[in-house]
PDB file of N, CA, C and O in Angstrom, chain B, residues numbered from 101:
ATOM      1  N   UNK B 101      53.612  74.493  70.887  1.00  0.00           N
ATOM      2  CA  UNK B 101      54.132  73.543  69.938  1.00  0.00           C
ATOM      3  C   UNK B 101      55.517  74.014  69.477  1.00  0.00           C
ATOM      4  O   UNK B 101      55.696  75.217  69.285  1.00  0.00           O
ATOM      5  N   UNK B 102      56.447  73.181  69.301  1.00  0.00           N
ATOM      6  CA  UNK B 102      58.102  73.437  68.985  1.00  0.00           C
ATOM      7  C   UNK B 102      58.010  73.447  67.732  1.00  0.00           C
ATOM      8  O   UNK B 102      57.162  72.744  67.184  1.00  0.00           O
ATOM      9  N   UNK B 103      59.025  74.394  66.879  1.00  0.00           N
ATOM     10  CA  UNK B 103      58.973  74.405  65.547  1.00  0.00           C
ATOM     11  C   UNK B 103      60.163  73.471  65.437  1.00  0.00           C
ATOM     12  O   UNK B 103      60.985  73.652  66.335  1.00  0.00           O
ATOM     13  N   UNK B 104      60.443  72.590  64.631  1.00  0.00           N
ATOM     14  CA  UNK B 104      60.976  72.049  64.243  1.00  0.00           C
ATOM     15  C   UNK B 104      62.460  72.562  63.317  1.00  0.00           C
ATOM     16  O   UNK B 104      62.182  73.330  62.395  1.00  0.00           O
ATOM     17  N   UNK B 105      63.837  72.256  63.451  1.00  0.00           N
ATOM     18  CA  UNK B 105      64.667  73.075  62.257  1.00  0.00           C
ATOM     19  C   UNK B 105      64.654  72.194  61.230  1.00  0.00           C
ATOM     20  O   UNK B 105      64.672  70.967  61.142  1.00  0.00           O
ATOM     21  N   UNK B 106      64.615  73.200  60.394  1.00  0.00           N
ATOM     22  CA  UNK B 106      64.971  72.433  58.685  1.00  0.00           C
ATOM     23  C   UNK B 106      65.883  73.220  58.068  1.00  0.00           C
ATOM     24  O   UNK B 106      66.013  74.330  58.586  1.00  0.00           O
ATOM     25  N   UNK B 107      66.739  72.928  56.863  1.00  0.00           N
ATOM     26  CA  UNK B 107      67.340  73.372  56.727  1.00  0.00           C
ATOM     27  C   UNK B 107      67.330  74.872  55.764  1.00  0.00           C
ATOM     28  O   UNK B 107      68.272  75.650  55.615  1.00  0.00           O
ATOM     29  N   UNK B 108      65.846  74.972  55.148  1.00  0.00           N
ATOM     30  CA  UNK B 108      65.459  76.542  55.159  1.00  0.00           C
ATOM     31  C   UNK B 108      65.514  77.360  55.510  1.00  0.00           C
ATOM     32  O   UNK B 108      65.743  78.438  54.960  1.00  0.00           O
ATOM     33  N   UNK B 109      65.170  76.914  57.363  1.00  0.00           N
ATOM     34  CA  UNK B 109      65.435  77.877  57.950  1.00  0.00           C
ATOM     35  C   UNK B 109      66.705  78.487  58.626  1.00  0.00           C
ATOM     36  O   UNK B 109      66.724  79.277  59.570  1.00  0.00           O
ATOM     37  N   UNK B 110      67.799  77.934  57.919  1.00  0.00           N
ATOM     38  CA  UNK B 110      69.004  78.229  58.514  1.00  0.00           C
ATOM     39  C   UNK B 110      69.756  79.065  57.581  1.00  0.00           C
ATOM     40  O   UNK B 110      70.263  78.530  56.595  1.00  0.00           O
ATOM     41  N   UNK B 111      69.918  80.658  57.842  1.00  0.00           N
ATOM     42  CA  UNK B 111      70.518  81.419  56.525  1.00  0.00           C
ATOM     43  C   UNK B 111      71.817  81.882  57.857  1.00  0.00           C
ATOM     44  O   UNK B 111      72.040  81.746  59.060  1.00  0.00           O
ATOM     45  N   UNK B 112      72.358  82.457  56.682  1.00  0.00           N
ATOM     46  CA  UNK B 112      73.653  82.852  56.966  1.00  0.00           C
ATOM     47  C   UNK B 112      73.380  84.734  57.383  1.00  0.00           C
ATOM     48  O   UNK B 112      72.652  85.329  56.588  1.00  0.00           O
ATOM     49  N   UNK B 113      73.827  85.372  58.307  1.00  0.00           N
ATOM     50  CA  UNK B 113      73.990  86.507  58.800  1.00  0.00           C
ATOM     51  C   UNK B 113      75.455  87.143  58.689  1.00  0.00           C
ATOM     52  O   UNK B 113      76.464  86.675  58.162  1.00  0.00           O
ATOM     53  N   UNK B 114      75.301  88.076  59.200  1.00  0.00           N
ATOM     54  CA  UNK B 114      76.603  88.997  59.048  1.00  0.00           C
ATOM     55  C   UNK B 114      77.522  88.492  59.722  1.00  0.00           C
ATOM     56  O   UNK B 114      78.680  88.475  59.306  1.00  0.00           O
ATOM     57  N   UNK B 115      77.013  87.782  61.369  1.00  0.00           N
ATOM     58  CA  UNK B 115      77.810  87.794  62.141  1.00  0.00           C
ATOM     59  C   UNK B 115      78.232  86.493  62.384  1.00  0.00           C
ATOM     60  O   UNK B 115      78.288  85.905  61.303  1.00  0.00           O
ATOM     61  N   UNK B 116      78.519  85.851  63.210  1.00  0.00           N
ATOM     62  CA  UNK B 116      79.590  84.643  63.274  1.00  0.00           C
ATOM     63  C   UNK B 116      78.516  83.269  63.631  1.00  0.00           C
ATOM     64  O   UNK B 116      78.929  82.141  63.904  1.00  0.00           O
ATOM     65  N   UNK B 117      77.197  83.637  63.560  1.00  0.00           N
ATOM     66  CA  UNK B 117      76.402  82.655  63.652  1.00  0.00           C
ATOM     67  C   UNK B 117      75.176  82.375  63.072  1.00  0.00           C
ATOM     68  O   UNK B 117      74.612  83.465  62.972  1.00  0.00           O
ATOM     69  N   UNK B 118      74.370  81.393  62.581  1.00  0.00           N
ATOM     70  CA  UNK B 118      73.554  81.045  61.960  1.00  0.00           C
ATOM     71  C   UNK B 118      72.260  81.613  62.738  1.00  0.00           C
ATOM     72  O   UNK B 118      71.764  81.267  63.810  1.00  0.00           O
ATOM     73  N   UNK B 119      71.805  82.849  61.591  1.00  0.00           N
ATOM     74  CA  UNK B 119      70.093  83.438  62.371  1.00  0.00           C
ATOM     75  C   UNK B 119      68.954  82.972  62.773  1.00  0.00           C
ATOM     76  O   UNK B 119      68.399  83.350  63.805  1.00  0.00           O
ATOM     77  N   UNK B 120      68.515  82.123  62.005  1.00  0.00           N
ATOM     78  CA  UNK B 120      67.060  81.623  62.341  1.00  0.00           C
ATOM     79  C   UNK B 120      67.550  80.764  63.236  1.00  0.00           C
ATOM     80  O   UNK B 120      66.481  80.351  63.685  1.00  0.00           O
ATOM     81  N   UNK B 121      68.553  80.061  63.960  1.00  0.00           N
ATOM     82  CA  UNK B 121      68.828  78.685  64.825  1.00  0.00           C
ATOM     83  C   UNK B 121      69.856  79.267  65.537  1.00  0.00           C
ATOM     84  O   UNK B 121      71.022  79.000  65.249  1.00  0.00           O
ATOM     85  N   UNK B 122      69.414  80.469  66.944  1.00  0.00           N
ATOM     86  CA  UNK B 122      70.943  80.932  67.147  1.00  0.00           C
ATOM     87  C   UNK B 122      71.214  80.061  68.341  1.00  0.00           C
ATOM     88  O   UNK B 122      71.762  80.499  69.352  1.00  0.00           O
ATOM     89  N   UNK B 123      70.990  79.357  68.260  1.00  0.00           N
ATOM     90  CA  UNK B 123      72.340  78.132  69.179  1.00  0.00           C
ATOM     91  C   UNK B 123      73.552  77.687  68.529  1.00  0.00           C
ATOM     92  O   UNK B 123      74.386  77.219  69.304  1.00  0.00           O
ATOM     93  N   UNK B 124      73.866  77.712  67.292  1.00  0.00           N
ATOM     94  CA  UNK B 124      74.456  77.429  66.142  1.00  0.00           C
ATOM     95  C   UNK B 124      75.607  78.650  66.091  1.00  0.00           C
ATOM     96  O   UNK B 124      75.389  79.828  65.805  1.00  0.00           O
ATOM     97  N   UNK B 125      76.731  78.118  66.402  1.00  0.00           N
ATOM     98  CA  UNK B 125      77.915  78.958  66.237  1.00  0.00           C
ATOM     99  C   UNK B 125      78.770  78.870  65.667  1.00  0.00           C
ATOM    100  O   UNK B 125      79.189  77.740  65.918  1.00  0.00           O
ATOM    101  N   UNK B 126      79.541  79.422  64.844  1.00  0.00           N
ATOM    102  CA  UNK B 126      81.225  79.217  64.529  1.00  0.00           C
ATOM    103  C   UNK B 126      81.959  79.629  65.326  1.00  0.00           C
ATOM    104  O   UNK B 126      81.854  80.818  65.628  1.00  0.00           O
ATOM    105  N   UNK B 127      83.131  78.679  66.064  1.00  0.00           N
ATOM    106  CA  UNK B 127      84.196  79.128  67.172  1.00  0.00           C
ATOM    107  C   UNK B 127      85.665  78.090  66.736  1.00  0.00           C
ATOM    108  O   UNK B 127      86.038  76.917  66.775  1.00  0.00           O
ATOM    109  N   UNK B 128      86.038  79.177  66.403  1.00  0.00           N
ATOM    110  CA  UNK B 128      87.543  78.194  66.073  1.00  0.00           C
ATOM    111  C   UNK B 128      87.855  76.994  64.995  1.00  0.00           C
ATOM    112  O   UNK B 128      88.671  76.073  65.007  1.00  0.00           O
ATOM    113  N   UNK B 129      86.681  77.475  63.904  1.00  0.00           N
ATOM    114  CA  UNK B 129      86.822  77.048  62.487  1.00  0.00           C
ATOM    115  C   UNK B 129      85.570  75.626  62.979  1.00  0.00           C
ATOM    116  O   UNK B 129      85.201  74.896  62.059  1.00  0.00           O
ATOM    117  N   UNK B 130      85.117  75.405  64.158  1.00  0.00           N
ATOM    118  CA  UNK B 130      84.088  74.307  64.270  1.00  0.00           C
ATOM    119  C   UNK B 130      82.537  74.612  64.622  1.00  0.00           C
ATOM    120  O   UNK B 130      82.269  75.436  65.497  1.00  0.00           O
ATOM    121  N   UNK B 131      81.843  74.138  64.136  1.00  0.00           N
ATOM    122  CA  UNK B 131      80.225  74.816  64.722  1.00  0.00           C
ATOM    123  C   UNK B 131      80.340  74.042  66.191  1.00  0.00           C
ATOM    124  O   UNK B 131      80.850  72.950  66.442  1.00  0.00           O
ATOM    125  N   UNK B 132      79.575  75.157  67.220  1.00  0.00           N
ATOM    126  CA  UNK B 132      79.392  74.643  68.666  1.00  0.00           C
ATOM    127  C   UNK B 132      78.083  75.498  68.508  1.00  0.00           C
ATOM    128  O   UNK B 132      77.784  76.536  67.918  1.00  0.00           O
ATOM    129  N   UNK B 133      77.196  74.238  69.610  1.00  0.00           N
ATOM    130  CA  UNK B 133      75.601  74.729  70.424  1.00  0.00           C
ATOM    131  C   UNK B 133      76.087  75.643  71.638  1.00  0.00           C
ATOM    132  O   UNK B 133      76.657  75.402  72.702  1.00  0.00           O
ATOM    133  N   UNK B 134      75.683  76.634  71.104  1.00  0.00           N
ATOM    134  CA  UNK B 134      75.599  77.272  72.473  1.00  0.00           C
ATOM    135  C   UNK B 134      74.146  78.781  72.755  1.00  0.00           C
ATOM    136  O   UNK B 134      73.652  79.649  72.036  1.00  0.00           O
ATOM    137  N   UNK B 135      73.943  78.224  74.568  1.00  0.00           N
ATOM    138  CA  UNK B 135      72.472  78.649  74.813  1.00  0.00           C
ATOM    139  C   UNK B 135      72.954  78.754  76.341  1.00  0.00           C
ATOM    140  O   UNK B 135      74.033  78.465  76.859  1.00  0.00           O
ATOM    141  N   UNK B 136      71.528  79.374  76.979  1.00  0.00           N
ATOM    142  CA  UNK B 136      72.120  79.388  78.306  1.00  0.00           C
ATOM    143  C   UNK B 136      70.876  78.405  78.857  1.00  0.00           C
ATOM    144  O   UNK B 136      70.137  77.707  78.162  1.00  0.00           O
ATOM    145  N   UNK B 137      70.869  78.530  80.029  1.00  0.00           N
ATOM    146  CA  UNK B 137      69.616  77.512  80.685  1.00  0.00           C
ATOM    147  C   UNK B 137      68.459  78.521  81.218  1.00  0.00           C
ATOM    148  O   UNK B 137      68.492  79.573  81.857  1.00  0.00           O
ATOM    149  N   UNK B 138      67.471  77.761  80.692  1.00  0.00           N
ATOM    150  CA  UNK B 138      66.286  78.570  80.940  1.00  0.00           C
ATOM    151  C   UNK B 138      66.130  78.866  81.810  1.00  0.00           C
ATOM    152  O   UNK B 138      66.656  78.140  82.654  1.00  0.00           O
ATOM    153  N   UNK B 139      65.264  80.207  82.425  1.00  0.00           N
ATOM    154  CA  UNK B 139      65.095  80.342  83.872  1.00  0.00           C
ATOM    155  C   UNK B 139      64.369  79.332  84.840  1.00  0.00           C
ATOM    156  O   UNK B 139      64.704  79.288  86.024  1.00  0.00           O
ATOM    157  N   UNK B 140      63.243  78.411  84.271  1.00  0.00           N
ATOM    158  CA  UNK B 140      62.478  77.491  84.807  1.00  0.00           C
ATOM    159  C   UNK B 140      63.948  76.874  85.070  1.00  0.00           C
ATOM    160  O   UNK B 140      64.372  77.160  86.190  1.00  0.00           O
ATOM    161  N   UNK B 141      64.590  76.293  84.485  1.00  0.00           N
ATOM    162  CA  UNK B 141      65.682  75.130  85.104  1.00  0.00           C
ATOM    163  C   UNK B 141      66.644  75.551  85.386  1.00  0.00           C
ATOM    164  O   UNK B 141      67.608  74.958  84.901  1.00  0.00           O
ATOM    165  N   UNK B 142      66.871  76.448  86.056  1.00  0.00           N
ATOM    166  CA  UNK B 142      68.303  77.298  86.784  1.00  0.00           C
ATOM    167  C   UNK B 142      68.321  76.559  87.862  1.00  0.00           C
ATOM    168  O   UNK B 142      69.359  76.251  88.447  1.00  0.00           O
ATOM    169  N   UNK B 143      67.360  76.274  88.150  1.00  0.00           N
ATOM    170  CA  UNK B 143      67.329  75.378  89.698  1.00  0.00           C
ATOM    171  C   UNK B 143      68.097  74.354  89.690  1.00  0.00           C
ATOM    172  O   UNK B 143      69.021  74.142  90.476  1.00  0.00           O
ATOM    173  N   UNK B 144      67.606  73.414  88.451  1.00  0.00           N
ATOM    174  CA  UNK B 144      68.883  72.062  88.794  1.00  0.00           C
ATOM    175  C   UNK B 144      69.825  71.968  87.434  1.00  0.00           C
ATOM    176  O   UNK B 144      70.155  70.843  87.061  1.00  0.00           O
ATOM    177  N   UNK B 145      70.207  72.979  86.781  1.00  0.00           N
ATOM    178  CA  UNK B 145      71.151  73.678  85.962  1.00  0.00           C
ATOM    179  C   UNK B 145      71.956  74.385  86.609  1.00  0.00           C
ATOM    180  O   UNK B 145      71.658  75.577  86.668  1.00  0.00           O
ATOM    181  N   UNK B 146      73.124  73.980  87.253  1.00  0.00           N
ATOM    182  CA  UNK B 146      74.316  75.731  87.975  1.00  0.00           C
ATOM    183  C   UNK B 146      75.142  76.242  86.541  1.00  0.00           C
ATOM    184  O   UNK B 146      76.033  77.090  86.587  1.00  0.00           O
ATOM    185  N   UNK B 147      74.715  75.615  85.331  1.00  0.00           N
ATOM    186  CA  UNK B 147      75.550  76.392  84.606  1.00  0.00           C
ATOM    187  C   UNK B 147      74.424  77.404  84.239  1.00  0.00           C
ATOM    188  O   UNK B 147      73.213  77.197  84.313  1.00  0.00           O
ATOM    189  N   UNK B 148      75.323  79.017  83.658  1.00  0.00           N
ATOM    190  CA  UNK B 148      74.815  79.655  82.984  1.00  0.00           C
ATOM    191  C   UNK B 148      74.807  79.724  81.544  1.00  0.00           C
ATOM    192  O   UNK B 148      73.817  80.196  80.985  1.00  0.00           O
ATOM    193  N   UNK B 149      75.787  79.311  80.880  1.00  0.00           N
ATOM    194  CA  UNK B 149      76.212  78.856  79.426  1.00  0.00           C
ATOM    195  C   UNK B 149      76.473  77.711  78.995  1.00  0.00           C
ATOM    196  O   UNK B 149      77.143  76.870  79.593  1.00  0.00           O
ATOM    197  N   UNK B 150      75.935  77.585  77.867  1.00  0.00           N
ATOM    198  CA  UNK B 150      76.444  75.726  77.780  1.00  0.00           C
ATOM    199  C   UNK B 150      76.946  76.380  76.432  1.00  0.00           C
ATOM    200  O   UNK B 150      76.478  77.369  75.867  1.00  0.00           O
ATOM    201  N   UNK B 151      77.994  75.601  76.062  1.00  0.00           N
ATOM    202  CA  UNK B 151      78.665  75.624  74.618  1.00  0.00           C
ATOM    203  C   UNK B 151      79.165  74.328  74.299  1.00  0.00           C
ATOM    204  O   UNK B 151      80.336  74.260  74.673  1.00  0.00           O
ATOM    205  N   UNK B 152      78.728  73.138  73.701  1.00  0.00           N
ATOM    206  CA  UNK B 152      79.148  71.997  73.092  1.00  0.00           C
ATOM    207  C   UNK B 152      79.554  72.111  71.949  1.00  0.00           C
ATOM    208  O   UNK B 152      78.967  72.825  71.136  1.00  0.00           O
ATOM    209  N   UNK B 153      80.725  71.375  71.636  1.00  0.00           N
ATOM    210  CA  UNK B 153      80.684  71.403  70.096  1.00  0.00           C
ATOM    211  C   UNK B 153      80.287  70.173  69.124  1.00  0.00           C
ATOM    212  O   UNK B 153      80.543  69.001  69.400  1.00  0.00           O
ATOM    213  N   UNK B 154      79.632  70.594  67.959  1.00  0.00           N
ATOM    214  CA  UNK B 154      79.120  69.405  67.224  1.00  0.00           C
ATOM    215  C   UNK B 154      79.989  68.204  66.679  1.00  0.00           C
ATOM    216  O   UNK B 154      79.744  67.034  66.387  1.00  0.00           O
ATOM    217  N   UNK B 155      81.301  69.144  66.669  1.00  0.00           N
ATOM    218  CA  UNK B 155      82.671  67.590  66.296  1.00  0.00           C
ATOM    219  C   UNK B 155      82.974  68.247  64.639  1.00  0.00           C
ATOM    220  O   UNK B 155      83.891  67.874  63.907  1.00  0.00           O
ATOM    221  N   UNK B 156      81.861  69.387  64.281  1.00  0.00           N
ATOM    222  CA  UNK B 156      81.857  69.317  62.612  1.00  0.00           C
ATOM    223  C   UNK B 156      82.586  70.748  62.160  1.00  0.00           C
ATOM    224  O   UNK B 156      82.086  71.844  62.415  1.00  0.00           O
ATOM    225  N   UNK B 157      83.831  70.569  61.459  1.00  0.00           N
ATOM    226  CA  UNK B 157      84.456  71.504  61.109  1.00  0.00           C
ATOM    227  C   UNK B 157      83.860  72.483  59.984  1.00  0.00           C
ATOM    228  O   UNK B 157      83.359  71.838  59.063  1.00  0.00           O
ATOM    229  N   UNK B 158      83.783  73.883  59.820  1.00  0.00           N
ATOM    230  CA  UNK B 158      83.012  74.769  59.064  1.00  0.00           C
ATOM    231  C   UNK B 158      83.471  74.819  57.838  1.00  0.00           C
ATOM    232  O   UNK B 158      82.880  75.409  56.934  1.00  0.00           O
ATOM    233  N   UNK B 159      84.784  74.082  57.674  1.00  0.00           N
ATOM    234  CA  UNK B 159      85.172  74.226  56.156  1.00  0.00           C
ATOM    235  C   UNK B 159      84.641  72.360  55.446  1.00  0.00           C
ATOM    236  O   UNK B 159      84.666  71.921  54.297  1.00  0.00           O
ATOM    237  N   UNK B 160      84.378  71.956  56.272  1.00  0.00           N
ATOM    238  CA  UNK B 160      83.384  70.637  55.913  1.00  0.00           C
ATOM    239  C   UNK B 160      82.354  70.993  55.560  1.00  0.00           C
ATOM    240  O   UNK B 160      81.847  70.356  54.636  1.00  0.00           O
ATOM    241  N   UNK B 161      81.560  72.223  56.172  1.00  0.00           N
ATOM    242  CA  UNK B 161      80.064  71.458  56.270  1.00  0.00           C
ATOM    243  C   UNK B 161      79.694  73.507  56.514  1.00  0.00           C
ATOM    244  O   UNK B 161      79.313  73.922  57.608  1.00  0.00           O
ATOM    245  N   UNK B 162      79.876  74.314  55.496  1.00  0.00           N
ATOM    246  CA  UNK B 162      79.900  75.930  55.536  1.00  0.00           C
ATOM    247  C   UNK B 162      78.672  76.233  55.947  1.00  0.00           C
ATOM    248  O   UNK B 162      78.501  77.104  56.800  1.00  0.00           O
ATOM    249  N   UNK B 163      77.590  75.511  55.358  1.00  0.00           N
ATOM    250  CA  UNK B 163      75.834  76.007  55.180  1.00  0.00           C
ATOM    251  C   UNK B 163      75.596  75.351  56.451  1.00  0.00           C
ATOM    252  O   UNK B 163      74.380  75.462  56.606  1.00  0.00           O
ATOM    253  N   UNK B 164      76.189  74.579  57.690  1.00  0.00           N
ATOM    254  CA  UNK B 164      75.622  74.320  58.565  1.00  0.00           C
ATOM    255  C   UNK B 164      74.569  73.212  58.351  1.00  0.00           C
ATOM    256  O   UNK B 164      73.805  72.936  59.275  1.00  0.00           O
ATOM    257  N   UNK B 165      74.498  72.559  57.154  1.00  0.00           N
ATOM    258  CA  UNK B 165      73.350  70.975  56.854  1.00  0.00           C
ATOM    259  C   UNK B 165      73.312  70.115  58.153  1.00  0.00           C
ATOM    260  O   UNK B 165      72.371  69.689  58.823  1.00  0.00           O
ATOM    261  N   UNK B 166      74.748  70.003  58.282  1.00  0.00           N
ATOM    262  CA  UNK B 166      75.216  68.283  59.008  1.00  0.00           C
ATOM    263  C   UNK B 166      75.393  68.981  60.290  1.00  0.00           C
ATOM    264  O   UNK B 166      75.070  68.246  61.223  1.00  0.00           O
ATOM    265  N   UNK B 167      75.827  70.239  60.689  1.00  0.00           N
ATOM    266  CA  UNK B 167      76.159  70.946  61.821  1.00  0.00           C
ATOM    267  C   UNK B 167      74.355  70.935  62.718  1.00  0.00           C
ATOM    268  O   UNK B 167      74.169  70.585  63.883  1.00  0.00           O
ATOM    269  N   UNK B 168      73.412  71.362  61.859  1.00  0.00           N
ATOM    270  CA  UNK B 168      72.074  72.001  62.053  1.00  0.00           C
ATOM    271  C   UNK B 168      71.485  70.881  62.519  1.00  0.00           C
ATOM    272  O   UNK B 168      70.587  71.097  63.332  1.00  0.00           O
ATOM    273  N   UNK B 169      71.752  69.530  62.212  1.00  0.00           N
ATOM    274  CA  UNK B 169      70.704  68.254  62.943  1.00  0.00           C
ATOM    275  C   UNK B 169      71.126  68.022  63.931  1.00  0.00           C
ATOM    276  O   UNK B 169      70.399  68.010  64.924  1.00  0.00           O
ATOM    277  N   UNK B 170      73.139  67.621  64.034  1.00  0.00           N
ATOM    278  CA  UNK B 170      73.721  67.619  65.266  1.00  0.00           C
ATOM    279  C   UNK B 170      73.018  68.557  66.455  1.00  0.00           C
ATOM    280  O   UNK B 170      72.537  68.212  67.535  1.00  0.00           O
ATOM    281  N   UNK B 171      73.129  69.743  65.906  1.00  0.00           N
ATOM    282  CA  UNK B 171      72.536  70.637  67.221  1.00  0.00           C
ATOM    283  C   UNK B 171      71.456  70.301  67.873  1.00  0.00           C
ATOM    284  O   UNK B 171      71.254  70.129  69.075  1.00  0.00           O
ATOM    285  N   UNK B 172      70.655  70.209  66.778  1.00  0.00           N
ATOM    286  CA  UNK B 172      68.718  69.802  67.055  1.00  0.00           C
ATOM    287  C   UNK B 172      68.656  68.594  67.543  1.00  0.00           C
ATOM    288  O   UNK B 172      67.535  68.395  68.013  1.00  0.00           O
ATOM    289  N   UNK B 173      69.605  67.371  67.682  1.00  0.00           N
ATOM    290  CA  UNK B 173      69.862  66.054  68.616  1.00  0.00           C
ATOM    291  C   UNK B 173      70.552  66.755  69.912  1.00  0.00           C
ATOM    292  O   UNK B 173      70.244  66.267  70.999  1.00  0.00           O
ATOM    293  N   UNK B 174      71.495  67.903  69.902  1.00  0.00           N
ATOM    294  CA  UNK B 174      72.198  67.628  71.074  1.00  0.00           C
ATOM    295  C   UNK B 174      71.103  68.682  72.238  1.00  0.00           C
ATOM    296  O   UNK B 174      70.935  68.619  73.456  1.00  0.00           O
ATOM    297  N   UNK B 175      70.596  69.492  71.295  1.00  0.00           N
ATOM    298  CA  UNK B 175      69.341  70.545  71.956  1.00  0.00           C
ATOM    299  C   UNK B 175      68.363  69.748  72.390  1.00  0.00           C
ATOM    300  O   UNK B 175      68.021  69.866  73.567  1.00  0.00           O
ATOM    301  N   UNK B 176      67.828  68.953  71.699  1.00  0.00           N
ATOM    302  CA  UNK B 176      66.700  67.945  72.537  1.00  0.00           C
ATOM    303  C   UNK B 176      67.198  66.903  73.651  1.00  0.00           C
ATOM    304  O   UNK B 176      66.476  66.390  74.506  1.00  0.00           O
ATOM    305  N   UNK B 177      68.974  66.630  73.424  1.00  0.00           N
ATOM    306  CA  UNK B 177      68.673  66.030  74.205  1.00  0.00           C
ATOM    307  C   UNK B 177      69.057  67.043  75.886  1.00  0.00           C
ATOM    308  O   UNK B 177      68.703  66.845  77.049  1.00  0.00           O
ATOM    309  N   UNK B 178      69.739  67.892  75.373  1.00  0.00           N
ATOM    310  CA  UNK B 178      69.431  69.161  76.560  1.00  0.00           C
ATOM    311  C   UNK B 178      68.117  69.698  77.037  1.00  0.00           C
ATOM    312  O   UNK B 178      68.072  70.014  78.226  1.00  0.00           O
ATOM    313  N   UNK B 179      67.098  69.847  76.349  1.00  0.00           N
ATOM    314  CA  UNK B 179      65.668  70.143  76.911  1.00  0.00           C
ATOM    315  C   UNK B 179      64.932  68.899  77.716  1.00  0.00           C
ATOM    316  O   UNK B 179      63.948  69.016  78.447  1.00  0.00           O
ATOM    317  N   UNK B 180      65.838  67.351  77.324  1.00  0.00           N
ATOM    318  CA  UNK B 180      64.888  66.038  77.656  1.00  0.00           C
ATOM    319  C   UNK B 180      65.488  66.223  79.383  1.00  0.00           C
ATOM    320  O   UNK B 180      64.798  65.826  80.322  1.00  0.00           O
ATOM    321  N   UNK B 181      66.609  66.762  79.553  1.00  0.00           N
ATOM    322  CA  UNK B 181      67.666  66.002  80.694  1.00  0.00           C
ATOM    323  C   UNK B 181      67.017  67.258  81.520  1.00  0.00           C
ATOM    324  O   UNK B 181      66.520  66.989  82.613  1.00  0.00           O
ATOM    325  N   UNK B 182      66.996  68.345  81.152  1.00  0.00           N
ATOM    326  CA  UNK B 182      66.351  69.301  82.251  1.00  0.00           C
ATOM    327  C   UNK B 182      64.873  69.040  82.500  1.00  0.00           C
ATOM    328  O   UNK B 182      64.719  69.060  83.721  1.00  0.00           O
ATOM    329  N   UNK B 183      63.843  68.829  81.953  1.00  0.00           N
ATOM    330  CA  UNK B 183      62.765  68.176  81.758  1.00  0.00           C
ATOM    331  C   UNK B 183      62.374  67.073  83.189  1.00  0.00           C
ATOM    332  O   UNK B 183      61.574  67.027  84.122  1.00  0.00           O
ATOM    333  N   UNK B 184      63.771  66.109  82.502  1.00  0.00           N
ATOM    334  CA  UNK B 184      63.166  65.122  83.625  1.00  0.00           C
ATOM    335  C   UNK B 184      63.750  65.439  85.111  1.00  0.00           C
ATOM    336  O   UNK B 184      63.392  64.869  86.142  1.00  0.00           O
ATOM    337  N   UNK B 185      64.927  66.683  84.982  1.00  0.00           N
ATOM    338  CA  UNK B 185      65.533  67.350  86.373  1.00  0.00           C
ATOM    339  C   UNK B 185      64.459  67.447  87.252  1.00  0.00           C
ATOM    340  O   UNK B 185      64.111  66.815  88.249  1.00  0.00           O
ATOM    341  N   UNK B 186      63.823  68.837  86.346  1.00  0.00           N
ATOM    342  CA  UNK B 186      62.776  69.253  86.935  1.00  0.00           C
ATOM    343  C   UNK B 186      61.735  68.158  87.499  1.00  0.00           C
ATOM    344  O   UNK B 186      61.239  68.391  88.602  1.00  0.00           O
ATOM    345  N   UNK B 187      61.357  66.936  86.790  1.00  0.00           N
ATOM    346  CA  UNK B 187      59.828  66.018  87.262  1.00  0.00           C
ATOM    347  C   UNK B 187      60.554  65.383  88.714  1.00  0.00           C
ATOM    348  O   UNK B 187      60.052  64.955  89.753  1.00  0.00           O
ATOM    349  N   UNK B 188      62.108  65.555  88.212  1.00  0.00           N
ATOM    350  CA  UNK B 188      62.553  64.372  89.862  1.00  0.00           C
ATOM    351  C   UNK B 188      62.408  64.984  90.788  1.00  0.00           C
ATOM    352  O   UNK B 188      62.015  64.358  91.773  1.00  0.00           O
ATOM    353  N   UNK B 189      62.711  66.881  90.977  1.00  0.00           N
ATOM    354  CA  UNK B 189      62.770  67.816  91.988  1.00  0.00           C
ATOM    355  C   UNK B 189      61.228  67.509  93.141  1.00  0.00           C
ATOM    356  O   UNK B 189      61.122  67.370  94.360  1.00  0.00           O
ATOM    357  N   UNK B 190      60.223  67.508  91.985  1.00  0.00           N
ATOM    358  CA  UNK B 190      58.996  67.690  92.350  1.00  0.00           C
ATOM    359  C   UNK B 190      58.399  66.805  93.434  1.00  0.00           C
ATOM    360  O   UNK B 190      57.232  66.968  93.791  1.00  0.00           O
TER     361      UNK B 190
END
């Protein structure tokens, strides 16, 4: 079962990215998703890194609120598209 993000679980760390949700980055004053591709979907994934950015600048939006759903839409819809990679391979 997937845990769901909320915005509890999103604290701030030492380092340049949000802990409990580390897909969640600061790069160049904007939050970007970034993750690599699972090993199950390396197959019809050739990237090794994905880094999107959410569009949402960090001096807008510091605590990551509006940054943290963006991600969790652009992450699902990255888990839906490898998902159905994988059912077409088969």
């Amino acid at each position: 079962m997937e845990r769901e993000l909320t915005l509890h679980h999103m604290r701030r760390s030492k380092s340049r990215r949000v802990a409990s949700w580390h897909y969640l980055h600061r790069r160049h004053g904007i939050w970007y998703i970034v993750r690599r591709v699972p090993k199950r979907y390396q197959p019809y994934d050739t990237r090794k890194i994905i880094m999107l950015s959410t569009g949402i600048h960090v001096i807008d939006d510091p605590m990551a609120r509006h940054a943290g759903s963006i991600a969790a839409a652009i992450n699902a819809v990255l888990e839906a598209n490898w998902i159905a990679a994988s059912t077409r391979a088969r």
